[in-house]
KOLPA-483887 format. One record per residue (C-alpha): x, y, z. Coordinates in steps of 0.25 Angstrom, whole numbers. Last residue first. Example, Ala and Ser with C-alpha at 12.3 -4.5 7.8 and 13.67 -1.06 7.14 Angstrom:
BEGIN
55, -4, 29
49, -18, 31
END
This chain:
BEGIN
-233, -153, 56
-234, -139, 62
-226, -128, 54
-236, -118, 51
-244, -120, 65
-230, -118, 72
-231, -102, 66
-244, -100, 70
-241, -105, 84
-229, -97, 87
-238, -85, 84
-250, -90, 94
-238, -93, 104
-234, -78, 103
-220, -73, 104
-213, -76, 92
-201, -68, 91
-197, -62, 80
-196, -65, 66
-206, -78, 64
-203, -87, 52
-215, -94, 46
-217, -107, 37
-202, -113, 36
-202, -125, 29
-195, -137, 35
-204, -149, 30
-208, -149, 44
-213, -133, 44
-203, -121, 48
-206, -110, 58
-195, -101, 57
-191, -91, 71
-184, -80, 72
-181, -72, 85
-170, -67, 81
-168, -60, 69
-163, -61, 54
-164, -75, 53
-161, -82, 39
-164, -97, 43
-151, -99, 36
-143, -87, 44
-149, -87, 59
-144, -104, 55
-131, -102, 52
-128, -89, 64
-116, -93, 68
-122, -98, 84
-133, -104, 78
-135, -110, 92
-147, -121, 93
-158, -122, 99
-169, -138, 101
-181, -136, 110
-182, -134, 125
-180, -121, 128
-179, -117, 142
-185, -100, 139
-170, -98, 149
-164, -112, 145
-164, -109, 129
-159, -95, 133
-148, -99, 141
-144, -109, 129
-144, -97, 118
-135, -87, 129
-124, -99, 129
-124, -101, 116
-123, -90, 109
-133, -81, 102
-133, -76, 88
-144, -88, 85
-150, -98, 93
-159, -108, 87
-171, -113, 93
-178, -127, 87
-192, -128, 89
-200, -140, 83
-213, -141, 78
-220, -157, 78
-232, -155, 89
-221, -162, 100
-212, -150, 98
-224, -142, 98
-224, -139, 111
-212, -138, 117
-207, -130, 108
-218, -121, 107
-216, -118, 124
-203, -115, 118
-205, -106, 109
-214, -99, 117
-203, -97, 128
-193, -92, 119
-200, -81, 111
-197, -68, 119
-183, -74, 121
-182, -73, 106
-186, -60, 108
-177, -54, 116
-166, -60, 110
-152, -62, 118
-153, -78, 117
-155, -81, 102
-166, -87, 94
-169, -92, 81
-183, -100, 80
-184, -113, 72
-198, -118, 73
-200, -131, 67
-211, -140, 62
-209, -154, 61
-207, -164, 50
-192, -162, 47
-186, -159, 60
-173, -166, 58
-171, -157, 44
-174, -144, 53
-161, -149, 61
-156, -150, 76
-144, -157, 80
-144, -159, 96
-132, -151, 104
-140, -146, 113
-140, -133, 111
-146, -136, 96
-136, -140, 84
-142, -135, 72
-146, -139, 59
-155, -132, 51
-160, -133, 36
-164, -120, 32
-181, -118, 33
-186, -122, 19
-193, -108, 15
-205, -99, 18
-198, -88, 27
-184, -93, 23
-188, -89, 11
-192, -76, 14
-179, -73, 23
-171, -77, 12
-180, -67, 0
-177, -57, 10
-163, -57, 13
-162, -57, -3
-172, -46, -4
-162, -40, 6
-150, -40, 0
-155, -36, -13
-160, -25, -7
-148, -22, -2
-140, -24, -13
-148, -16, -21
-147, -4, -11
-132, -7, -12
-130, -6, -26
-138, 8, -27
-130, 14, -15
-116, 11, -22
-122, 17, -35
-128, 29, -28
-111, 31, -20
-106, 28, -35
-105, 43, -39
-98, 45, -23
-89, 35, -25
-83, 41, -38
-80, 54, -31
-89, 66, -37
-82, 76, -45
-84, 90, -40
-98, 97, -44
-98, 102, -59
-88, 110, -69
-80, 116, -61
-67, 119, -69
-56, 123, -59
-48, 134, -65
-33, 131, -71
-25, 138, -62
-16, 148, -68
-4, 148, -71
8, 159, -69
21, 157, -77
33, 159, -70
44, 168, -78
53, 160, -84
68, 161, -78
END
């Protein structure tokens, strides 16, 4: 029998810190990619919203609550408000009975209203038109078409587009002053 033979272990070499994982050395790369692609997301968001600050206005056509076919091209001529509304904001609430005071009028001084509901449902949107008794033509944009054209981010908003459906100003918020409301119908009064 062969006597055994002893073997050492081979010593560890250290010859730096531990080997990094792969993720880890790419983790600045990862976080460099998607900082550009954020920026870049939101120039492009920006540029949108700029243009849709100054730009032709999207071409809607909606079917109001009552059933009535409503479109910017029918109202070629006149000014136009287009305000995005829903029935559980605050503000939009805040708004309501001006806008329809407005509504009534300027309807015959050539500016339209027309209301459009969105993330809302229909039955909470038409108890809200009978609560502040809103006279003008709304619709539902129950999938969100229209919030998505006219590139609204929140509620209240409201775009003020001339007769050759141009939008002059769009107003964030609620509007909540008639001397406000009136600037902004100056700009798109025929």
């Amino acid at each position: 029998m062969a006597p055994l033979e002893e073997t050492q272990p081979t010593p560890e070499v250290i010859t730096g810190p531990p080997k990094q994982a792969a993720w880890r050395r790419l983790l600045p790369v990862l976080a460099l990619v998607a900082a550009v692609w954020a920026g870049v997301m939101w120039l492009t968001k920006a540029e949108d919203q700029a243009q849709l600050l100054h730009g032709q206005a999207p071409l809607l056509q909606l079917q109001t609550f009552d059933g009535a076919p409503i479109t910017l091209a029918s109202l070629r001529g006149r000014g136009v408000v287009v305000n995005f509304w829903a029935s559980w904001c605050d503000p939009c609430r805040a708004e309501a009975p001006l806008f329809e005071v407005a509504a009534r009028t300027e309807k015959d001084r050539g500016i339209t209203f027309v209301g459009i509901s969105t993330q809302d449902t229909l039955e909470p949107a038409k108890a809200y038109l009978q609560e502040y008794g809103v006279s003008y033509a709304n619709g539902l944009d129950s999938d969100g078409v229209w919030r998505q054209r006219f590139g609204v981010n929140g509620l209240p908003t409201t775009f003020f587009i001339d007769g050759q459906g141009q939008i002059q100003s769009v107003v964030l918020g609620p509007i909540t002053s008639e001397a406000e409301l009136a600037r902004h119908l100056d700009k798109i009064r025929p």
